[in-house]
Structure formats: structure tokens, C-alpha cells
C-alpha positions in Angstrom: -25.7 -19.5 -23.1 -28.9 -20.2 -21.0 -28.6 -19.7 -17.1 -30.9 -20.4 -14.5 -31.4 -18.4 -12.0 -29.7 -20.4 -9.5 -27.0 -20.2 -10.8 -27.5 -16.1 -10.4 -28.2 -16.6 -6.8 -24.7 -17.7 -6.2 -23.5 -14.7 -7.7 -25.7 -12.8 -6.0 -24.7 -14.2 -2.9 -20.9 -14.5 -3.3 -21.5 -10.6 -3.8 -23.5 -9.9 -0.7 -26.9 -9.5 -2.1 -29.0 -11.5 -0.6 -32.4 -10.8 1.8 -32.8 -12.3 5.3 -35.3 -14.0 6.8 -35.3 -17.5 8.9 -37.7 -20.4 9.6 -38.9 -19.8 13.0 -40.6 -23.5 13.4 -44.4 -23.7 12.9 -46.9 -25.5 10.8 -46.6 -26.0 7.0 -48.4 -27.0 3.6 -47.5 -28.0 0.8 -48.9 -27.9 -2.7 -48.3 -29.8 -6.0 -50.4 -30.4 -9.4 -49.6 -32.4 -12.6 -48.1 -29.5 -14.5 -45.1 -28.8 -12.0 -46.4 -26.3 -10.2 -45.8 -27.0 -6.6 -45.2 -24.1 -3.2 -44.7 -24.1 0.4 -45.7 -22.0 3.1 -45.0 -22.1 6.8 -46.9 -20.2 9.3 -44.5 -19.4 12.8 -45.2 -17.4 15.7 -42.9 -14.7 16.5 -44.1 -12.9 20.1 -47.1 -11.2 18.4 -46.1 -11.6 15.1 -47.7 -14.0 12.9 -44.4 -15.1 10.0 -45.5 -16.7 7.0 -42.8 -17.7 4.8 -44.5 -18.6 1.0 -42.1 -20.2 -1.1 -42.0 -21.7 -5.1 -40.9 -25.2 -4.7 -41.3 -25.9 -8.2 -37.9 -27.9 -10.4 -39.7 -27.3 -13.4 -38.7 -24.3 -16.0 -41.3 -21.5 -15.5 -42.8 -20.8 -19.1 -45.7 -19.1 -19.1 -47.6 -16.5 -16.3 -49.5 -19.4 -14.5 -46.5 -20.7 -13.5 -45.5 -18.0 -11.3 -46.9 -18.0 -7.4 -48.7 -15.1 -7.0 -50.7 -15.4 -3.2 -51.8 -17.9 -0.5 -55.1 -18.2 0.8 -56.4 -19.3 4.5 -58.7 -19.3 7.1 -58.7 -20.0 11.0 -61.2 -22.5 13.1 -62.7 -20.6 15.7 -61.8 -17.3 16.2 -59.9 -15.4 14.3 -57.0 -13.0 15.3 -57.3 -9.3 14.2 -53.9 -9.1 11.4 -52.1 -6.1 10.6 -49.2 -5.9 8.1 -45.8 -5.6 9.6 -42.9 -6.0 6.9 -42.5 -8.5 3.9 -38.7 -9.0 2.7 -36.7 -11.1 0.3 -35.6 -15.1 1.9 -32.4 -15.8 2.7 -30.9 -16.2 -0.4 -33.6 -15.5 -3.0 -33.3 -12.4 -5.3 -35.0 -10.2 -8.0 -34.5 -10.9 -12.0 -35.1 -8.0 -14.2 -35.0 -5.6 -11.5 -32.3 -4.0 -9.5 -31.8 -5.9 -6.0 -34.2 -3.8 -3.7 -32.9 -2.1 -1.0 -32.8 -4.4 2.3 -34.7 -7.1 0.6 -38.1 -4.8 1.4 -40.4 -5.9 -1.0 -43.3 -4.4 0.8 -44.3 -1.8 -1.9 -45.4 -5.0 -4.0 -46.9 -7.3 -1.6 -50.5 -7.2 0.2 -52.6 -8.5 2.8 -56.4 -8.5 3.2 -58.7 -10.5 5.2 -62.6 -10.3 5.6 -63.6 -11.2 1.2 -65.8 -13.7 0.4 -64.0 -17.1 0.9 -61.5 -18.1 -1.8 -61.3 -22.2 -1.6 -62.4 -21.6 1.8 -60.0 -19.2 3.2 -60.8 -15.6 3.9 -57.1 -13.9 5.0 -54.7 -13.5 2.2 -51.4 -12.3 1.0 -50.3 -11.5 -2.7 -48.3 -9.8 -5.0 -51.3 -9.1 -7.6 -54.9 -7.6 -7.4 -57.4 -10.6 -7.9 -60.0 -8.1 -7.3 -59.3 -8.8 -3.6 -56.5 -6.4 -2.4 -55.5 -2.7 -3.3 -53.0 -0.1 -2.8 -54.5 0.4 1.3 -53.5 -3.4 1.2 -50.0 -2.9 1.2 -47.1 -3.7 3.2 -44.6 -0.9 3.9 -42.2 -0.2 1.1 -41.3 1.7 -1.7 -43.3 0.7 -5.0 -40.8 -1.0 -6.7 -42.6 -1.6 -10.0 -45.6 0.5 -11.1 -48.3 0.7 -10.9 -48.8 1.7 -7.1 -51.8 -0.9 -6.7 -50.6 -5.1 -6.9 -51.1 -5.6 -10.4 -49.9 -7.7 -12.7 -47.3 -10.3 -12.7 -44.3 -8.6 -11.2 -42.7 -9.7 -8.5 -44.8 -12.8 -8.2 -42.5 -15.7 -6.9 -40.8 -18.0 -9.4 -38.5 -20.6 -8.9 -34.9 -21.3 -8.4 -35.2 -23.9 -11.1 -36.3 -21.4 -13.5 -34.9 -20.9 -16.7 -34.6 -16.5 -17.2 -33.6 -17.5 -21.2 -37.0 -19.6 -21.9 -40.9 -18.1 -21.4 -43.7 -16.2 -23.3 -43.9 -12.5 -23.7 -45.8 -12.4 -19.9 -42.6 -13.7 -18.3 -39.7 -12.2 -20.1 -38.6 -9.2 -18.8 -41.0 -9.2 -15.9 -39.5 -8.3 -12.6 -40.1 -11.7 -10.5 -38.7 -12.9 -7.1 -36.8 -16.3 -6.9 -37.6 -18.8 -4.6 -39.3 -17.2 -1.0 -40.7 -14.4 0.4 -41.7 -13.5 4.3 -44.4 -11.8 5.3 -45.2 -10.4 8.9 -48.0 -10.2 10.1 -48.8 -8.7 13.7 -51.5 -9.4 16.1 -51.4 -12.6 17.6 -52.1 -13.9 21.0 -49.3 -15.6 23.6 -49.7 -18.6 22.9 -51.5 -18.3 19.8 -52.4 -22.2 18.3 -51.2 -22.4 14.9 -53.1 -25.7 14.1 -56.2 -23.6 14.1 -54.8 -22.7 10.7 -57.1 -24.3 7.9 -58.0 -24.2 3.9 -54.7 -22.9 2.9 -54.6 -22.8 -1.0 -51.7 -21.4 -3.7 -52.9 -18.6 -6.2 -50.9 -18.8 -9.2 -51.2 -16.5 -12.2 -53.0 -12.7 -11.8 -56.7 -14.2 -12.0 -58.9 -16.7 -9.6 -60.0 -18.3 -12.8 -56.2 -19.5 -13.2 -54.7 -22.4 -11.2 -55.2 -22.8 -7.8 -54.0 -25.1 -5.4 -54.6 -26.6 -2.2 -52.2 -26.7 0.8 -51.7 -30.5 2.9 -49.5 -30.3 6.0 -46.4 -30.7 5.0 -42.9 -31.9 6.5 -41.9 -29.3 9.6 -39.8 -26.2 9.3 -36.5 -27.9 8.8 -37.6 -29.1 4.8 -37.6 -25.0 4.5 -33.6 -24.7 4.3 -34.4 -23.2 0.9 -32.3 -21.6 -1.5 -30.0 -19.7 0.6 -29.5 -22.6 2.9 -28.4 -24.8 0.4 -25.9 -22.6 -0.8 -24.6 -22.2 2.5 -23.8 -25.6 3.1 -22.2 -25.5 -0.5 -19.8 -22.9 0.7 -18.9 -24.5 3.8 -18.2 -27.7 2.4 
């Protein structure tokens, strides 16, 4: 019998296994094409840290490798903060198919940051789970490598959604180590005080090549539309 993976979440959950991250509050975008792709980021302020939550907000099945999130894109007006990577971990609530459940929700070792290329649809910092050309094994978060190779490559552990289907999908999606639902990423090396709204020409990478669909981000709803997965099953629980 099919299952989504939803459905595994509450499992997952009901059993502990779960990551943990929160919405600190900041600004968001949103992104959405005709095919039913569709993502979410926020960008919050932490003391120094710069938290960027990156989320598949997709309710379509996920059937073929461009349907999986694999990076966000942005740039800053004015001056730009120097970034360094910090920690990237599992959302509250989201989990790993086709993979055991890694330990801590660290997904570092299959996650990377770079800043400085040549602008992609305008923004020139970026975080991603696959190489593009753009990002290498230097570019990685801490963490062990969960899925070789050592470099992001490839499709695993891109971001699908909770509204994925793990019985339908092509022979690039079966069996593929993917995340469900969200991801956080820190970042260090912000200023007190920092202004998030300088944040500009976000865009959603989906797929393991720039030819493949992107999409821009538009300010979205505030943090509180970011109750996610794990939030929603939450409220199931205590109701």
C-alpha cells in the first residue's frame, strides 16, 4: 500500500526521531511555478548568527529529480556581511527516507555554503545540497558525509516534500536518500543589529543543474506561516 511520507513523520515522531530547529522571526519568500513546485525560506537573526530555514512547500507528489529543492540563491543591497558556515540540521519534525535517521539531525556533511560566484538570478551567496559547479567539498558545513561522494553531488539529500509520495517517481528519485520538508542552516557573521530587508534576489534551485528549474523568491507571509511539518503534528497530538 502506497504511503506518504507524512504519514512516516508521525511515526518518526511518535518514536522520538525527529531534528530540532525553530522559526526565530525574520523575513521570508516564497516561491511557486505551474508545475507544483513551490519553497519557503526565512532568513532570522540569531546574535551573530545569520538562520535560514529553506523549506519544500510543495502538496504535489514528487516524480521526477526537478522536483526536489536542491539550494537557494541571494544577494544583499549594500554591503555585504562576511558568512561563515556554522551548523545545518534536520526541522522540527522533518526526517530522512532511504537513509538511516542521522545522528542529531546534522546534516552538515551534505549541505554547502558559498558566496562570491558569478550571480545566479542575481544573487551571489548560496546554500545547497548539490554541486552546480558552484560549491565543493571546502564548502561544507560540519558533519559526517552521510552519502558519498564527499563533494555535494547529486540528488541526495535534496529537500522533498511532506506531500510526497516514497511508492511513485523515476529511477533518479527512488531509492535516493532525500530530506522531507525543512532544513536550517547557520550561518555566522552578522552585525548587532544586522537589517534583514537588505536581503534581495532570493531564488529556489531545484534539480542538480542551473539549466533545470529555478525559481524566484517574493516576500512572503511572516515567520508564523513556518509552523511546518513538525508543528502541525504537534498540534495534532495535543488535540
Amino acid at each position: 500500500m502506497s504511503q506518504t511520507r507524512a504519514s512516516i513523520a508521525a511515526a518518526l515522531v511518535a518514536c522520538g526521531v525527529m531534528g530540532s530547529a525553530s522559526a526565530l522571526g525574520g523575513v521570508v519568500f516564497t516561491g511557486s511555478d505551474a508545475f507544483g513546485r513551490a519553497a519557503r525560506v526565512e532568513f532570522a537573526q540569531s546574535g551573530s548568527n545569520l538562520v535560514v530555514t529553506l523549506k519544500n512547500t510543495s502538496v504535489s507528489d514528487a516524480l521526477v529529480p526537478t522536483d526536489i529543492l536542491t539550494a537557494v540563491f541571494w544577494s544583499f543591497s549594500g554591503s555585504a556581511p562576511s558568512l561563515s558556515r556554522v551548523s545545518a540540521v534536520l526541522g522540527a519534525g522533518s526526517f530522512v527516507v532511504n537513509d538511516p535517521q542521522p545522528a542529531g539531525g546534522v546534516v552538515g556533511g551534505e549541505f554547502a555554503f558559498a558566496s562570491g560566484f558569478a550571480p545566479v538570478s542575481g544573487g551571489t551567496f548560496g546554500l545547497s545540497s548539490v554541486g552546480l559547479d558552484l560549491f565543493g567539498p571546502p564548502d561544507r558545513f560540519p558533519g559526517p558525509d552521510l552519502e558519498p561522494p564527499t563533494s555535494p553531488d547529486g540528488l541526495q539529500y535534496g529537500i522533498t516534500s511532506a506531500a510526497d509520495n516514497i511508492a511513485t517517481g523515476n529511477g533518479g528519485l527512488l531509492g535516493t536518500p532525500l530530506i522531507v520538508d525543512t532544513v536550517v542552516l547557520t550561518l555566522s557573521g552578522l552585525p548587532v543589529g544586522f537589517d534583514l530587508g537588505s536581503i534581495q534576489n532570493v531564488s529556489f534551485q531545484y534539480g542538480t543543474g542551473l539549466s533545470e528549474p529555478r525559481i524566484p523568491g517574493v516576500p512572503g507571509p511572516g515567520a508564523a506561516g513556518l509552523l511546518g511539518l513538525g508543528g502541525v503534528l504537534a498540534l495534532r497530538r495535543r488535540r
